[in-house]
C-alpha positions as CSV (number, residue, x, y, z in Angstrom):
1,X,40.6,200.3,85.3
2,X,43.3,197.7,85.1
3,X,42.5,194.9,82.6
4,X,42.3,191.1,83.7
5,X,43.8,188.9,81.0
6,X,43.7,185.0,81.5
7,X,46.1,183.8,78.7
8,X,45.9,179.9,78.5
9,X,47.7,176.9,76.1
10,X,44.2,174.5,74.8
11,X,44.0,172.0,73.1
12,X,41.5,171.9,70.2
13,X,38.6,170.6,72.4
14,X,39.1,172.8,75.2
15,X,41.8,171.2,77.5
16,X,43.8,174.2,79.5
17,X,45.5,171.5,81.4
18,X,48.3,171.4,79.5
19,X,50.0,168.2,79.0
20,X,54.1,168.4,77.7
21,X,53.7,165.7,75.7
22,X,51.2,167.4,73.4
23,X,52.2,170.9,74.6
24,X,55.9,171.3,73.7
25,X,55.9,170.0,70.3
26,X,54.4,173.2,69.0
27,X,56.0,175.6,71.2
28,X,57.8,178.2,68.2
29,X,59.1,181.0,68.1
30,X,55.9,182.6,67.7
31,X,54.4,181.2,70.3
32,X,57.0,182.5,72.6
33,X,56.5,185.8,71.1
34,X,52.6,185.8,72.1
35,X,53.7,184.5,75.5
36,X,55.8,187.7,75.9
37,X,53.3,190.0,74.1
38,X,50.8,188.6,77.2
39,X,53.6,188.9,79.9
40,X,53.9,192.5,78.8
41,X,50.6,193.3,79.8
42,X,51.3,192.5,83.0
43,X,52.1,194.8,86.2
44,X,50.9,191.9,88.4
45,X,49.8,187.7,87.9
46,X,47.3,186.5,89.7
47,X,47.8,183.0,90.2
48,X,46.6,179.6,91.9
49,X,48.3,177.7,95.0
50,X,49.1,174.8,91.7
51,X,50.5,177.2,89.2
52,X,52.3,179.0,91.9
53,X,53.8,175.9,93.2
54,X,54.9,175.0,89.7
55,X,56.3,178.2,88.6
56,X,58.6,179.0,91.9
57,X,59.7,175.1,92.0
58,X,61.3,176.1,88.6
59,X,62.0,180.0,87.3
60,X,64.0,181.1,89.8
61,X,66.3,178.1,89.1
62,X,66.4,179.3,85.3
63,X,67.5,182.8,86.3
64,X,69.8,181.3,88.8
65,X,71.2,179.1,85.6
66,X,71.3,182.0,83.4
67,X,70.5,180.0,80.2
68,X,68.4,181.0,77.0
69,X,65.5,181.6,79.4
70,X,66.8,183.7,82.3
71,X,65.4,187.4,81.1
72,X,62.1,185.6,81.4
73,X,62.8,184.1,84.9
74,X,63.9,187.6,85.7
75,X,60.9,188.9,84.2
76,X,58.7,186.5,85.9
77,X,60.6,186.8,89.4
78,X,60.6,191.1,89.1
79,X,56.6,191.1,88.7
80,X,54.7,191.2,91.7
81,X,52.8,187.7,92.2
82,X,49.5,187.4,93.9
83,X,48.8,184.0,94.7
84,X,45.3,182.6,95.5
85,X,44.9,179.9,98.0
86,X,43.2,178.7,100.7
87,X,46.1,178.2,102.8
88,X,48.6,180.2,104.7
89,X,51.8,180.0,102.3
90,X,55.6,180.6,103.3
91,X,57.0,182.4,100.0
92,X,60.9,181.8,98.7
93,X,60.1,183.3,95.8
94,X,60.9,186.9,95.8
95,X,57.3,189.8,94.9
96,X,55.1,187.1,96.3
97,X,52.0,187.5,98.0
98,X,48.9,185.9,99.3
99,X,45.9,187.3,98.2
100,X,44.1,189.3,100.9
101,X,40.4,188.9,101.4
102,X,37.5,187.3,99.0
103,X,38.9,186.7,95.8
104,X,35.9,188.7,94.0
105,X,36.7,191.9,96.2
106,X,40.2,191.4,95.8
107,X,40.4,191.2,91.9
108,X,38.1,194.1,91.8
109,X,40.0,196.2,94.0
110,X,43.2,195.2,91.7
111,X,41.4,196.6,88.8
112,X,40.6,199.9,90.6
113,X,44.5,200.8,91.8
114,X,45.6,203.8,89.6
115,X,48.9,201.9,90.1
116,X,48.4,198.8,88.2
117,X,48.2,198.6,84.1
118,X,47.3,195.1,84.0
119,X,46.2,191.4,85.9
120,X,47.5,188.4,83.8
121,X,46.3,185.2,84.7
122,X,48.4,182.8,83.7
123,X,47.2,179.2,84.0
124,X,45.3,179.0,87.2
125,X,41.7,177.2,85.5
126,X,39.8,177.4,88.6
127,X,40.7,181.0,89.5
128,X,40.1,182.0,85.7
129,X,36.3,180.2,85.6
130,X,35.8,182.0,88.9
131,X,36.4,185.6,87.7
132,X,34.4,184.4,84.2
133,X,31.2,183.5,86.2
134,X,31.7,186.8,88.2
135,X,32.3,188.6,85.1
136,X,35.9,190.2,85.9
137,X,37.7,189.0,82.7
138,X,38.5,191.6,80.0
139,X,40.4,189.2,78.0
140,X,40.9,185.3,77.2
141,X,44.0,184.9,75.0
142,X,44.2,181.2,74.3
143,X,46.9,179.5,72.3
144,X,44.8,176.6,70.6
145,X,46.9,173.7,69.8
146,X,46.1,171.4,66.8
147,X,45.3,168.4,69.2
148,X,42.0,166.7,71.1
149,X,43.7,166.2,74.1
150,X,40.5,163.9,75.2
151,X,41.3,164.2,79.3
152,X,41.8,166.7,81.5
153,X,40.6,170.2,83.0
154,X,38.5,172.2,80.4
155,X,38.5,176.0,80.7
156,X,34.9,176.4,80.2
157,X,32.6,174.0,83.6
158,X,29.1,173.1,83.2
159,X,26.8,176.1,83.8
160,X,23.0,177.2,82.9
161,X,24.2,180.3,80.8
162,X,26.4,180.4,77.5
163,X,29.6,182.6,77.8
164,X,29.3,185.1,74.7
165,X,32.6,185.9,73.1
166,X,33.8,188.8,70.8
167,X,36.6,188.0,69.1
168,X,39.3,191.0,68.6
169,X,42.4,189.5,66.9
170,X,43.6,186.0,65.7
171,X,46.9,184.7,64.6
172,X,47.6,181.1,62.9
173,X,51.2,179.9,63.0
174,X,52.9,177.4,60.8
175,X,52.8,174.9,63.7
176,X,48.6,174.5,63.1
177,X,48.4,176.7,66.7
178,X,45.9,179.5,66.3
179,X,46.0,182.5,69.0
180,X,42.9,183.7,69.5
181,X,41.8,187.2,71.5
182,X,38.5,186.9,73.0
183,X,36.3,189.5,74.8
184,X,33.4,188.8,77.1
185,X,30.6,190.4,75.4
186,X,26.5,190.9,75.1
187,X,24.6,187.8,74.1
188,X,23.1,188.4,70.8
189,X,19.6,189.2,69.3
190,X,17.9,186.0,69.4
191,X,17.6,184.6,66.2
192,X,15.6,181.7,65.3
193,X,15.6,179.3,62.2
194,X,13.3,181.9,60.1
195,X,15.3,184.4,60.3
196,X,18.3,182.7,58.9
197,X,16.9,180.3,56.6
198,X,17.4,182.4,53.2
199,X,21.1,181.8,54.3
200,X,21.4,178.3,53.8
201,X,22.7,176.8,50.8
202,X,20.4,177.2,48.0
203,X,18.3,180.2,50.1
204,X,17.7,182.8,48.3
């Protein structure tokens, strides 16, 4: 099965709608190297009608320019792009495609093509919280960003039930960004205050 990876910039109370102002200023060489590490994952990204919008009104300009950042444009414009919206779209941008069908059965039929290695959402919050709720994400890679952004789209919505997390690797950089690797997992054993009290300071 292909894995779905949702790899998202936050700010350190849970903004993923990213913000330049407080976005750029800790974008290292580091951080581009975990954006690539993600991007490698990929033999397709699954995006939104907004992140869609924003990425063709501007990569295939950058390959076009052939500056600093044109292998990634290339990279970007050579992977196939499936793009979720509610509308019929005209595509300039070239591997692009609407997504056929429920989302749900869509992703899940991604997952089962022998073909595919990997599903990287990039962005997209609303598409990401979807496929969280329906349990199709394998893996949240988040690029936490030493800054309460106070306002915007959080990754996480209101819901009844806690999303547990299992967390398989973490990186800090010298910027204050942490990259964190998250799996869904099993909620714990309930535990309450009883069974942890010989823990707290002074317990025995």
């Amino acid at each position: 099965m292909a894995k779905v990876i949702s790899t998202l910039f936050i700010s350190a109370d849970g903004v993923a709608d990213i913000n330049p102002d407080w976005h750029f200023p800790y974008f290292d060489e580091n951080m581009g190297r975990a954006v690539g590490e993600d991007y490698d994952t990929a033999d397709v990204l699954l995006i939104g009608r907004e992140t869609y919008d924003s990425f063709a009104g501007a990569w295939p300009d950058r390959e076009a320019a052939g500056g600093d950042d044109a292998p990634f444009a290339k990279q970007l414009g050579d992977v196939r792009k499936v793009v979720v919206s509610r509308q019929p779209l005209e595509f300039s941008w070239r591997n692009s495609e609407l997504i056929k069908g429920d989302l749900l059965d869509a992703v899940t039929s991604l997952k089962a093509d022998a073909g595919i290695r990997g599903i990287l959402i990039p962005g997209s919050i609303s598409v990401v919280q979807q496929l969280l709720a329906a349990g199709l994400v394998d893996e949240l890679r988040l690029l936490v960003h030493p800054v309460a952004a106070r306002k915007g789209r959080r990754l996480f919505d209101d819901g009844e039930a806690p999303y547990h997390l299992r967390m398989t690797a973490t990186e800090a950089f010298p910027t204050g960004v942490i990259r964190v690797i998250y799996s869904p997992t099993e909620a714990p054993t309930k535990v309450g205050y009883d069974e942890v009290k010989d823990q707290v300071p002074g317990g025995k």
